[in-house]
C-alpha positions in Angstrom: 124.5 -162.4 -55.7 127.6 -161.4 -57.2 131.2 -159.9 -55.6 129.8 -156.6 -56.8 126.3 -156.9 -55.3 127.7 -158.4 -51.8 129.9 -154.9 -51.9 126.9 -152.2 -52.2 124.8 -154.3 -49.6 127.7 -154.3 -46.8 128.3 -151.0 -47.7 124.3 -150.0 -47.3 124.7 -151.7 -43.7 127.5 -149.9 -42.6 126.1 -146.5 -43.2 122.9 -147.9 -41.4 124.7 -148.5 -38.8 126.3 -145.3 -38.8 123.0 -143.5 -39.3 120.9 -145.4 -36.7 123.7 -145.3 -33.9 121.9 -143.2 -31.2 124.9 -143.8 -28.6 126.9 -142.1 -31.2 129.6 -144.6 -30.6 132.7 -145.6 -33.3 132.1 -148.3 -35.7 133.6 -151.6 -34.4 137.3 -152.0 -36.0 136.8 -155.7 -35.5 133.1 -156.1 -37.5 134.1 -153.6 -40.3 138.1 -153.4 -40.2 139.3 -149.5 -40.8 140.3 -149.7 -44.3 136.4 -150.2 -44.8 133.0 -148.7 -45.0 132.0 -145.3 -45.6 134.5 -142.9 -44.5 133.2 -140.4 -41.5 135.4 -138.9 -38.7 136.7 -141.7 -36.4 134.0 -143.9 -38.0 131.7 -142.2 -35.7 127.7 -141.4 -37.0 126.5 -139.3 -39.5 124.1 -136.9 -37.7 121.9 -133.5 -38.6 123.1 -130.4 -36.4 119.5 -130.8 -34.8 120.4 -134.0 -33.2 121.3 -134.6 -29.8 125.0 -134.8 -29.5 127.5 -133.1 -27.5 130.6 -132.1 -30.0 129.8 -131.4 -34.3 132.9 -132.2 -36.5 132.7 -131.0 -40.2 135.1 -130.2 -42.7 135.5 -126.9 -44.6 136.9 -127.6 -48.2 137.9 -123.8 -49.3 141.6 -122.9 -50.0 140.4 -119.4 -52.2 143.0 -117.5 -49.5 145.8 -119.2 -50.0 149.7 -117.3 -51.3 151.5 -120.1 -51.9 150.4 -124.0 -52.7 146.9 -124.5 -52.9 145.1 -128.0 -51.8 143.4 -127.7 -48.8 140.0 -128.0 -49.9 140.8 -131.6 -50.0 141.7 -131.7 -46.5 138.7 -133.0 -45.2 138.2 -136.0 -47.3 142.0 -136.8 -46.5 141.8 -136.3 -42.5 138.5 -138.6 -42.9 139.9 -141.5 -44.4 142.8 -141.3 -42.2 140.6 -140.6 -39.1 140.0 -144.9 -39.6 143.1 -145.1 -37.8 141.7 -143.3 -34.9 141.0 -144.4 -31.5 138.8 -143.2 -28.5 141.1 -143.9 -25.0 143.7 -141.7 -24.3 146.4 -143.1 -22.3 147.9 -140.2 -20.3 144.0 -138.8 -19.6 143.0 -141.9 -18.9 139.6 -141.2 -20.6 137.9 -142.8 -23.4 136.5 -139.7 -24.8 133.6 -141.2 -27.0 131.9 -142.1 -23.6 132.7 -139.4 -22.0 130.7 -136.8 -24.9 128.6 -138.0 -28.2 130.2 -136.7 -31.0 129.5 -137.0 -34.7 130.3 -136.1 -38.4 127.9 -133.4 -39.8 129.7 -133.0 -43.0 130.8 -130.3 -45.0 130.3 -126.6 -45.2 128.9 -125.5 -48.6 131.8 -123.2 -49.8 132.2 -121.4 -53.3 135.4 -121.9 -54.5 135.2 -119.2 -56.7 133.7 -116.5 -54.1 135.7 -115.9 -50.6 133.1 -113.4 -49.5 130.2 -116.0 -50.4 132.0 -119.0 -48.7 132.2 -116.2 -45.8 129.1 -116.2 -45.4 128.3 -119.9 -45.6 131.0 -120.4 -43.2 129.6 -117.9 -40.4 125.7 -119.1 -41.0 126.9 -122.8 -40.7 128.6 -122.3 -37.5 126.3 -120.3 -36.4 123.5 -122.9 -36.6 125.8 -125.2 -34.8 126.5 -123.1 -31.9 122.9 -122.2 -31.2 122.1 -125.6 -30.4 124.8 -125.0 -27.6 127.0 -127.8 -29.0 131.1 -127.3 -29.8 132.8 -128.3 -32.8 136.1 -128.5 -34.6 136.8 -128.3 -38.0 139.1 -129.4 -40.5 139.9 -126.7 -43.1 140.4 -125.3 -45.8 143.1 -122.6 -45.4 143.7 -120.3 -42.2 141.4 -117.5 -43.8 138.2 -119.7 -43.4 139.1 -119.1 -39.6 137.4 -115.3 -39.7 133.9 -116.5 -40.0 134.6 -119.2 -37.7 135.3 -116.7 -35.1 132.7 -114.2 -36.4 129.8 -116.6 -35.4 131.2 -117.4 -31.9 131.6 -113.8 -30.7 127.4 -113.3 -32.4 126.7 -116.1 -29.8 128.9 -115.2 -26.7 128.8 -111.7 -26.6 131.9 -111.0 -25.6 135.5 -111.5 -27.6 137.1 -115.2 -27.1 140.5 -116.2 -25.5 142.3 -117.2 -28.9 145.0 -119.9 -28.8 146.8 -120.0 -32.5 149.1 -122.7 -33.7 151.1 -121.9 -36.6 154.6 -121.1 -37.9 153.2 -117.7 -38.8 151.6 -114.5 -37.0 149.1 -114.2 -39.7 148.8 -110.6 -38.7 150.4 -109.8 -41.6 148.9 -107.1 -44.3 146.9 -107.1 -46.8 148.7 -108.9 -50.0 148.3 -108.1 -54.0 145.3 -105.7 -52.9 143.4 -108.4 -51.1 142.9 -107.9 -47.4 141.4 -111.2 -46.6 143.8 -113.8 -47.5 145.3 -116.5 -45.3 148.1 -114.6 -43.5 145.9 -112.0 -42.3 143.1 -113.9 -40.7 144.7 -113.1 -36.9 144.8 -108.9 -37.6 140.9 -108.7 -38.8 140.4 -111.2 -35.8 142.0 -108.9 -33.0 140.6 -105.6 -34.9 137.2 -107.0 -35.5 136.7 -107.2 -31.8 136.3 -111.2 -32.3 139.0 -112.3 -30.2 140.7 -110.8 -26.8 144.6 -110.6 -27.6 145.5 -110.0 -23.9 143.8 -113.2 -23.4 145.7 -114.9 -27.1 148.7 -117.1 -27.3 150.7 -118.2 -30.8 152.3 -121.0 -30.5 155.0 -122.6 -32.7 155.8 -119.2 -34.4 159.5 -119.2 -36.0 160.9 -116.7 -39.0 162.3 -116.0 -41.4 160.0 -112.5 -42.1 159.6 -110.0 -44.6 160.7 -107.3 -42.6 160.9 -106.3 -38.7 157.9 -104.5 -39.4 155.9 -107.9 -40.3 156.4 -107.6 -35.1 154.4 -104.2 -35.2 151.2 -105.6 -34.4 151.9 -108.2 -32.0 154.1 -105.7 -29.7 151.0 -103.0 -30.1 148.5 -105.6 -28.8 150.8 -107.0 -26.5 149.8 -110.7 -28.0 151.6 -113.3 -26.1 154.0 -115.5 -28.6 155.5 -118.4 -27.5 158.6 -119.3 -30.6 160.3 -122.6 -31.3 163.2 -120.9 -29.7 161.6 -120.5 -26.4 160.1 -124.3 -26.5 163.3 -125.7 -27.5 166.0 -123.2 -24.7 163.9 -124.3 -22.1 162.6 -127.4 -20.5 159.1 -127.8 -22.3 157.4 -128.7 -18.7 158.4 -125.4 -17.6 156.9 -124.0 -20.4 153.8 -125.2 -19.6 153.8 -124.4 -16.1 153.4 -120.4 -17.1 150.4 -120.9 -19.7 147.8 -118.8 -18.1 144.4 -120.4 -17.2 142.1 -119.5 -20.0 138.2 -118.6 -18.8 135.8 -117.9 -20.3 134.6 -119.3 -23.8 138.0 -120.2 -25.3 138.7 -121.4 -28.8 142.0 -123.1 -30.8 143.2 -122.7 -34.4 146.0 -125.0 -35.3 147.8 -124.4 -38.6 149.2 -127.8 -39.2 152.8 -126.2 -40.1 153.5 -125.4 -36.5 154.8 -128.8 -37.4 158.3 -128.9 -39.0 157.9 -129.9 -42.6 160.0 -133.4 -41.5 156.1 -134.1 -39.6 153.9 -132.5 -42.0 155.8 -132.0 -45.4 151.4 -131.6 -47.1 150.8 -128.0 -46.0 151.0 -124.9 -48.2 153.6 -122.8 -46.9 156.1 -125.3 -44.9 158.9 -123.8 -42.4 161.3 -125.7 -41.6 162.7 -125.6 -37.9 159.2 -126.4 -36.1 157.6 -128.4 -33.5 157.2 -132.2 -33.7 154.1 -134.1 -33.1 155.4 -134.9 -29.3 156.0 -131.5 -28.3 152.3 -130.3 -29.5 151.0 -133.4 -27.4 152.6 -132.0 -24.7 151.7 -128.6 -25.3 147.7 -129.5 -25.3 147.7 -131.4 -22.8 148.9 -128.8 -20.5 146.6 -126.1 -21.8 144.8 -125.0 -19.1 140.9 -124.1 -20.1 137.9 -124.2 -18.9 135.7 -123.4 -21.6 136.7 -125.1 -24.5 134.0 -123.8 -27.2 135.8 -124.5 -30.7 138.4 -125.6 -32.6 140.2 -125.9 -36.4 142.7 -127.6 -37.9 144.1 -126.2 -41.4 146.3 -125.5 -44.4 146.0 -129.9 -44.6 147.2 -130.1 -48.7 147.0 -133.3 -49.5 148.6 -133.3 -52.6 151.6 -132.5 -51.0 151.0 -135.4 -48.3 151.8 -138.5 -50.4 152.7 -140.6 -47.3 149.9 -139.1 -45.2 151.9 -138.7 -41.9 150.4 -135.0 -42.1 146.9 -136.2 -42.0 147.5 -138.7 -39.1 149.3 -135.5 -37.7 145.9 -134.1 -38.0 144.2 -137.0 -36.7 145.7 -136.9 -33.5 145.6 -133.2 -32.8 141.6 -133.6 -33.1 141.7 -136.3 -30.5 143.7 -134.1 -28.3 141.5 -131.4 -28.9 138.4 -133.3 -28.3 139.9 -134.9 -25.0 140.4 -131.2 -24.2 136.7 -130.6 -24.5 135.9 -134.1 -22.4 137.8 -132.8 -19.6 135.8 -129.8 -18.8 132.9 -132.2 -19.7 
């Protein structure tokens, strides 16, 4: 058997393994080390939506809504292979969170890369088949504009609008831009007027200028939209911070726009700002979210070609296992 034959065959086992493991447990770093095998999220299994599992995680590779740098379709390819890295204990929970919920890798979302109001559509009929089988998910976009569909499915299967909790250096409430109203800064406005999310029940976190204009504040003084700044993290002690986050009930979901990050933690996104929040301080800030009904979650505006070290995809990494630890606690 040659080098090249040995290769394919280990590789066959390893995404047999993945495939046939029902515990939906990760793939042993020690039998296949993590710059091997088949690249899934946290080297969990590969699973149909049908199967019985707790938490779905799938990418969405669509950036058709983005103003500035465009790249995020790659994202979740890049998050995966980075994801190797990726271990199930957290130390402060004190919970191994892959024994605590089975989670796996479903894939992608068909998108057309062309067609924003056909990868709409995808979008909202693939979460929507998730959801009905009364699992959670988080996803790794794709710009912030794949966000709307997201949120379109959840309120078809809750009924009722969602407590929104939005990461990002940006409102994205902004309006419509070059004639287009759907585009990646103004995913947050059709949210809030579509009925899909509650915005006395919202929070933006991470939110810094500079703006177009003072009129870029108009809607999230009319809605009354809670906004937490870098200003207010950084003037005051971050524990206190915390202390006033409201408890969030009901079903409750979390966007997080990787540039909440300052561009020094995640220089591959497409419209950096410098000034942000550094991967501790989000820790924190999850952590001490307070929810009880943690339904969903994204993670986008990843660009990998603008993340040659990949300390933005590891940045991404880690914010999925704090967001799926969030989802274990209330487990």
């Amino acid at each position: 058997m040659t080098l090249i034959d040995k290769a394919f065959v280990t590789n066959c086992i390893f995404a047999d393994n993945v495939r046939m493991n029902n515990e939906y447990k990760q793939m042993s770093g020690r039998e296949f080390p993590r710059f091997s095998g088949i690249k899934t999220f946290f080297r969990l299994p590969i699973a149909n939506i049908q199967d019985n599992f707790d938490v779905a995680l799938f990418g969405i590779p669509y950036d058709g809504g983005v103003s500035y740098r465009p790249g995020a379709r790659f994202a979740p390819s890049h998050v995966r292979e980075f994801s190797s890295l990726g271990r199930g204990f957290h130390m402060s929970r004190a919970m191994q969170v892959f024994e605590k919920m089975r989670v796996a890798d479903v894939g992608d979302c068909s998108t057309v890369p062309i067609d924003q109001a056909q990868t709409y559509e995808k979008i909202e009929k693939f979460v929507g088949d998730i959801v009905k089988t009364n699992k959670k998910f988080i996803s790794v976009g794709g710009d912030h504009s794949t966000t709307l569909p997201v949120l379109r499915a959840l309120r078809k299967k809750y009924n009722e609008p969602l407590n929104f909790i939005h990461f990002d250096a940006h409102m994205d409430t902004y309006p419509a831009a070059w004639g287009c109203e759907y585009h990646h800064g103004a995913f947050a406005r059709h949210s809030v007027d579509e009925g899909l999310v509650n915005p006395k029940q919202m929070m933006q976190i991470g939110i810094r200028g500079p703006l177009a204009g003072a009129d870029d504040l108009n809607f999230v003084k009319k809605n009354n939209i809670h906004v937490v700044t870098v200003d207010d993290v950084r003037e005051n002690s971050l524990s206190e911070i915390i202390k006033k986050f409201p408890v969030f009930k009901g079903p409750t979901y979390i966007s997080f726009d990787i540039d909440c990050l300052d561009p020094a933690y995640a220089p591959g996104t497409g419209t950096p700002v410098p000034g942000g929040l550094t991967t501790y301080e989000t820790q924190r800030i999850l952590r001490g979210l307070k929810i009880e009904n943690l339904v969903g979650a994204d993670i986008v505006e990843v660009s990998p070609p603008y993340d040659t070290s990949g300390i933005t995809a590891l940045a991404a990494v880690d914010t999925m296992f704090e967001l799926l630890c969030l989802m274990g606690e209330n487990k």
